[in-house]
N, C-alpha and C positions, 0 to 999 in steps of 0.2 A: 348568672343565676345559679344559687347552689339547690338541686334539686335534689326533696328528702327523699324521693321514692323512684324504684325502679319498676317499669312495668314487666311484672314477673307473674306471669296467672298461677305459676307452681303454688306460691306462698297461700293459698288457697288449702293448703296442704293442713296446714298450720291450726282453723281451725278444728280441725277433729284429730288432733294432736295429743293423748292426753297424758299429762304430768301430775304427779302429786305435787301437794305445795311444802315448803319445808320450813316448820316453826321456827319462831323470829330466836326463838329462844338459843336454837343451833346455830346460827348467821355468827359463828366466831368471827371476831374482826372486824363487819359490815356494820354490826348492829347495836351502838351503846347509849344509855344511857349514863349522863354522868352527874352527879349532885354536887359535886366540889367547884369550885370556882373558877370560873372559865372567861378571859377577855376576849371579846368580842366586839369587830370593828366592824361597821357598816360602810361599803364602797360604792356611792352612788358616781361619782365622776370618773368615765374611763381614763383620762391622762391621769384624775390621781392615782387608778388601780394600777396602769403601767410603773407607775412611779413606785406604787410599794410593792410591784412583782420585784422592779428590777433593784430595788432595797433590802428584799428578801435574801431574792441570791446574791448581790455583792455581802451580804453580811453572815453567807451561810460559812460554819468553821469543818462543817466532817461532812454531811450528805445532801444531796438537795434531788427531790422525785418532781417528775413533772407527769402529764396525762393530759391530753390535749384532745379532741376530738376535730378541731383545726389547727393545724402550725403553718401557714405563709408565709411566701418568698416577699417580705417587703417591709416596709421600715420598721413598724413593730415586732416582724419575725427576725429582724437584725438586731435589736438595739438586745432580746432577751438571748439570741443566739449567744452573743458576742461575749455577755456577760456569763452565759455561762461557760465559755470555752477558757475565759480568764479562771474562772474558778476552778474549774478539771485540770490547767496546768500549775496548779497552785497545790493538789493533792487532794482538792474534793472531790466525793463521789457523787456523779452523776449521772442518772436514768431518765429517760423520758420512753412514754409512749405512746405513738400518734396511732390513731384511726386511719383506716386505709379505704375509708370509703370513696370510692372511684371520681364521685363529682365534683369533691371539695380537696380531694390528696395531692398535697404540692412535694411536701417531704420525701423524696423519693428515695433511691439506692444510692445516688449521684451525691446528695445533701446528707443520706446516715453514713456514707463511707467516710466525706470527710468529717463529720463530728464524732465517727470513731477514731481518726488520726487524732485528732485532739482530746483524745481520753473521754469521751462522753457516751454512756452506752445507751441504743437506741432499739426499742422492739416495736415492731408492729403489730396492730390486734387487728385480727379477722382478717388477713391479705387475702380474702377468699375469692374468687374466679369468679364471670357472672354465671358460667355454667351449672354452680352450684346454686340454684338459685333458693335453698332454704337458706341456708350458713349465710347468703353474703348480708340479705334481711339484718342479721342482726348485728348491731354496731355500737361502737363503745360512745354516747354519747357526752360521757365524763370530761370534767374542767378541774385539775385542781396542782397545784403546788407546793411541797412541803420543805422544810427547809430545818435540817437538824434534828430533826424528829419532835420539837417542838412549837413550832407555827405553821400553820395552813390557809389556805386561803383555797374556796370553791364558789362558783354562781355563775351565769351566763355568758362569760365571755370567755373566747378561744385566744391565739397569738396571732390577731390580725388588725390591720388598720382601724380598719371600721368598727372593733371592740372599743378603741382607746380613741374615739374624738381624734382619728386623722383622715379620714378618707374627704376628698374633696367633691368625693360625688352620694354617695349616702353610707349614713352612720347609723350605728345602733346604742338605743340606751340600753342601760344593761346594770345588773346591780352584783358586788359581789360579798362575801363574808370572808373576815378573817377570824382566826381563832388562835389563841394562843395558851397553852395546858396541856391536861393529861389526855385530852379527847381526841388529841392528835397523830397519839400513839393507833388511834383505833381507826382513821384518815389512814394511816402509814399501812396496815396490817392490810387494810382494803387495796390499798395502793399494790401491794403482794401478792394479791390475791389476783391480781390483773398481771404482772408481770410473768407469775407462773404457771399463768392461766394455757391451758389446751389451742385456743384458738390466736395466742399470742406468740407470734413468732421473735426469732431474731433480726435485726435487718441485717440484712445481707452489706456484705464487702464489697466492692466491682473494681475487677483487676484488669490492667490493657489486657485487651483479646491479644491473642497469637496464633500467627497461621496455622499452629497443628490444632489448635481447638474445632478444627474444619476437617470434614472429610475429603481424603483426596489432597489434600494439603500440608506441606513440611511448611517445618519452618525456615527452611534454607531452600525455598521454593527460587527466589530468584537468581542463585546461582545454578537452577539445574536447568539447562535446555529445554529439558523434554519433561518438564512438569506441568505447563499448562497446555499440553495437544490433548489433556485430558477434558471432554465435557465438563463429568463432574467437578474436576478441578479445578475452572473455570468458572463455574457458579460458586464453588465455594471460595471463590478471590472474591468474587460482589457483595456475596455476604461480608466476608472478613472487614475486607473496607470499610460496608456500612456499618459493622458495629463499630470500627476504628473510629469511623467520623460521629459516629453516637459519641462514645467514651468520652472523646476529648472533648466534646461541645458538652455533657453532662456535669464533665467533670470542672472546668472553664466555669461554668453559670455558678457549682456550688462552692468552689473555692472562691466567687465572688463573693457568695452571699455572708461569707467570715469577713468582708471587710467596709466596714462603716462610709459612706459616701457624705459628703457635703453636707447634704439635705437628711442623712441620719445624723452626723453630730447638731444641725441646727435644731432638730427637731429635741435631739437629747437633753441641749439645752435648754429647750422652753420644757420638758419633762420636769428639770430640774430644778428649773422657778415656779412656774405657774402651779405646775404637777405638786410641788411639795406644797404650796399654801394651798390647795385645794385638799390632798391628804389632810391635814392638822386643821383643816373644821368638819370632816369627818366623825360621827359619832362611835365613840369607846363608851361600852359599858363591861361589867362583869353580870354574867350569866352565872347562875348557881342553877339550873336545871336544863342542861343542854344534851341536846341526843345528837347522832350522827347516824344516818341509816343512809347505805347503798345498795342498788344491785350486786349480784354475783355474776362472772363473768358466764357465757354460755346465752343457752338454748331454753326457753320453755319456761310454762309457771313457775317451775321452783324456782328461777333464778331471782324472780322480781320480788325482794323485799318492801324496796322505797317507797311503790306505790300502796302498799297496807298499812304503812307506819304512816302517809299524808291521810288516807283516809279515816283514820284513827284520831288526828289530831282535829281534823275536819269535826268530825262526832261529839268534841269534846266543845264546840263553841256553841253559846246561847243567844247572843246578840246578834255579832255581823260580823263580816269576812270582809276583807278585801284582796282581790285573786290580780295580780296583772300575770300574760302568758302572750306569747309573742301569736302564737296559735290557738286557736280554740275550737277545738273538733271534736265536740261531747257522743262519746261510748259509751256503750253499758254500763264501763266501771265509774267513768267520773260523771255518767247521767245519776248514777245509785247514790252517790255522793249528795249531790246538787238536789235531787228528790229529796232525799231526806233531812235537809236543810232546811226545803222549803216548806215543807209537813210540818218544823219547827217551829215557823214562822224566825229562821235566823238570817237576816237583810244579807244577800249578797249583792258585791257590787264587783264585777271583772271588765278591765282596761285590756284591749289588746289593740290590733291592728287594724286600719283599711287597706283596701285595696291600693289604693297609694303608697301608702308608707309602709307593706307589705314587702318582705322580701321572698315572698313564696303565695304566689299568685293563684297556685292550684288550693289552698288551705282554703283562701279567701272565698274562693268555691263554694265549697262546703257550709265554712261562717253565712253566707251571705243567704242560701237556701234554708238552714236549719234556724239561726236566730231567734227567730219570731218566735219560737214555742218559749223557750225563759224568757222573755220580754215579756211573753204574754201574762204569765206567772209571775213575773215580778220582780224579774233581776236588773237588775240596774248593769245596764252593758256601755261604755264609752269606749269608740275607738277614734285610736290616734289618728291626727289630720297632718303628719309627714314634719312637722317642723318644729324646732324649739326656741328660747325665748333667751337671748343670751345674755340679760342681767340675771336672769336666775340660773343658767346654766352656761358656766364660762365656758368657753372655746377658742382656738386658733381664731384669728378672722376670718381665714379665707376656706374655714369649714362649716363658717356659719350658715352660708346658704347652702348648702348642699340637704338632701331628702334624709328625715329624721325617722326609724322606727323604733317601737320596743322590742326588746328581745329579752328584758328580765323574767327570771321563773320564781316568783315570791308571792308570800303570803302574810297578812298577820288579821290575828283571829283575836277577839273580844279585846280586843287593845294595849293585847299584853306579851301574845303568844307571834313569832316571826318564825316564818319557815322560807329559806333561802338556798337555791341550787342551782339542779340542768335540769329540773323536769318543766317540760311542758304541756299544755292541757291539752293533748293532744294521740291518738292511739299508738305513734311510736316511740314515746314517752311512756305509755300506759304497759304494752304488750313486746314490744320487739326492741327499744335501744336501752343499755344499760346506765342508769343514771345515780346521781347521788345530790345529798342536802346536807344541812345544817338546820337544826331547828332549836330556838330558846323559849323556852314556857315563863313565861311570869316576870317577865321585864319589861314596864309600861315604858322606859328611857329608849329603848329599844324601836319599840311597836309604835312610839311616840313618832320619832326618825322616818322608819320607814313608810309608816303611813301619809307623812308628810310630805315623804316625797311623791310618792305615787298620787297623791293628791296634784302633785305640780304636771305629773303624764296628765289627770284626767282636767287641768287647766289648759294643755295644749292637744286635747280632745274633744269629740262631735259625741254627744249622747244620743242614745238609740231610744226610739217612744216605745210603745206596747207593741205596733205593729211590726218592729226590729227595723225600722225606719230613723233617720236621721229627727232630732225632734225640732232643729231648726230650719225644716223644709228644704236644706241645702241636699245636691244629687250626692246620693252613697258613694260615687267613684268621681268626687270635685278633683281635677286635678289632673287624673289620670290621663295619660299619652292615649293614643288610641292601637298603638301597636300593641299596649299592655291590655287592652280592654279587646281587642281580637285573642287574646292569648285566652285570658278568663274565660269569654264563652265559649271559645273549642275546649276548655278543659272541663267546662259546666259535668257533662255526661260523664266522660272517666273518672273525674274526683269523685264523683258522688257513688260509684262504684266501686274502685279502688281504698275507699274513702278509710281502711283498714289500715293502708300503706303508711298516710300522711302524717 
């Protein structure tokens, strides 16, 4: 279970915190609008998205940036490793940089040393201690890929199984945007702004220990007699050891993970059949009024743009919305949103999760006590009942069964406007993790697509009546293990306290 929050009472702090906010107008690089003409590709199928990550980089000629908020140790974090290390000894430049938040950080010193051997340079954002318990709070929730400094691709998926239709035990739907123009340049400048950022480190190199790295210790200790009648020199042998047996077991697992096994070329292969005809009925259009709005790296109100530019766009709809969010844990900021929609009388309708096909159980929490006030007001709520339907959504066979959630952060508004990223509707999306979108105004080919599909979530979805109740009488938690449903109610109390964190 990757868990978004740590129980930290400091962050308490946080509230009476106060920051100026700093106009969109200054956000150099985070925040553009662009009027010229911009191709835009909607990725609702994870193997096809894997398939045109790994299209991207096989076809990038000078640079290629990555920014991950997950990179794992497993077949999809092979098949993009691997391709980008072919390209770093080919004379591409290559950056990446992973989040180091503690529950979900696989990438470690073991796996950046070697993809520094292989010319690929790796930083970490926020490697913060849990000591610190403000700084570690805030985290780079960002997804995105650039390739040449002219194509991008961002939206809810990380480098991991379960983004791209492989995991055999549960998967995420998940939708992503590409983008190909001059908007990309302002994708790339954002991308900078995180690399050179304060809170971003280097990753570190890790070199075999050696005995004098220890007190009490040469390194010609074995030839000397009378080196170990020392105490301290003695515990610093058990040390030394252990990190010896760290090192080489670290370094073992990541020099594995550079090299392709069986079951990654098979899988590559079916990337490269199924994956490419699933690409190529993907919808392409050209956008002529496309923004791009991120956070800035850091601490506090000033950093959060994203969230004023969706609420902006929100403002801007008369009819009806449709929200899918993996999470839905309505704040102040996205209650003010939602109120004044509904004052409009503009229909919303948000698809997210149950308890089931939830991959964050404590959120569900939250969802399941609060509900009832939009329902009772009129929003139309469907969530997903864990499973998909596999003539409309191709898969592996032997992922079919497996537990299905959403995880897309999209929107499109009066049937024209799509806005597509890493935010979720939820307060560490809103206040504490740093995120970013793509939004297109005025593209019904577009808004067409997307809604279409979201439409196919809320077909493999339980609607909620007035009372935030199931409206087909079936139990809100069908399905559920009961090991997961002891977890929910010890977490009832904390979520809804904590409920800041989530």
């Amino acid at each position: 279970m990757k868990l978004k929050f740590y129980l930290v009472a400091a962050m308490m702090t946080l509230a009476s915190t106060a920051f100026s906010a700093r106009n969109m107008k200054d956000s150099e690089g985070v925040y553009r609008r662009r009027t010229e003409p911009q191709q835009i590709t909607i990725l609702d199928s994870g193997i096809a998205s894997l398939k045109k990550r790994l299209d991207m980089i096989e076809g990038a000629k000078r640079s290629i940036e990555m920014e991950y908020f997950i990179y794992s140790i497993d077949t999809a974090g092979r098949l993009i490793t691997d391709a980008l290390i072919r390209k770093a000894r080919q004379g591409v430049k290559v950056r990446v940089i992973v989040d180091t938040s503690l529950p979900i950080f696989e990438l470690n010193k073991y796996y950046a040393s070697v993809l520094k051997e292989a010319g690929i340079e790796v930083h970490y954002y926020n490697p913060a201690v849990l000591v610190r318990v403000v700084t570690v709070q805030f985290r780079s929730h960002r997804k995105t890929l650039i390739v040449d400094g002219i194509e991008g691709i961002t939206g809810g998926r990380n480098i991991a199984d379960e983004y791209f239709d492989l995991s055999r035990e549960y998967n995420f739907l998940d939708t992503d945007i590409v983008v190909k123009g001059s908007i990309v340049q302002d994708m790339l400048k954002s991308f900078e702004e995180f690399w050179n950022a304060e809170l971003t480190e280097n990753a570190p190199v890790v070199s075999a220990p050696r005995p004098s790295d220890f007190p009490n210790l040469s390194d010609d200790y074995q030839n000397d007699p009378w080196a170990l009648q020392d105490k301290d020199a003695r515990i610093s042998l058990s040390r030394f050891k252990g990190e010896v047996s760290r090192y080489k077991e670290g370094t073992a697992k990541a020099k594995a993970f550079t090299v392709l096994t069986p079951e990654d070329h098979r899988v590559r292969r079916y990337v490269d059949t199924l994956g490419a005809q699933l690409l190529a009925k993907e919808t392409t259009a050209i956008c002529n009024d496309t923004l791009f709005a991120a956070d800035f790296p850091g601490m506090g109100e000033k950093t959060r743009v994203l969230r004023k530019q969706l609420a902006l766009e929100a403002s801007l709809a008369t009819k009806k919305v449709f929200i899918e969010s993996p999470y839905f844990v309505v704040k102040k900021e996205i209650s003010t949103i939602l109120d004044d929609l509904i004052r409009r009388k503009v229909q919303i309708n948000v698809v997210s999760n149950s308890l089931y096909s939830t991959d964050a159980f404590y959120t569900q929490a939250v969802f399941d006590t609060r509900i009832r006030r939009w329902t009772e007001l009129g929003v139309n709520v469907w969530m997903h009942k864990g499973a998909i339907n596999p003539s409309v959504y191709p898969v592996l066979p032997e992922v079919r069964g497996s537990r299905w959630g959403t995880h897309s952060k999209r929107a499109v508004i009066d049937e024209k406007t799509i806005m597509v990223g890493t935010f979720n509707m939820d307060p560490r999306s809103t206040n504490i993790n740093a995120e970013m979108a793509l939004i297109c105004r005025d593209n019904p080919k577009l808004a067409k697509a997307l809604q279409e599909n979201i439409q196919q979530h809320i077909d493999g979805a339980a609607k909620l009546n007035r009372y935030g109740l199931r409206e087909d009488g079936r139990p809100m938690h069908e399905n559920v293990p009961l090991s997961k449903k002891v977890l929910f109610w010890m977490t009832l109390p904390l979520a809804n306290v904590l409920d800041f964190l989530l």
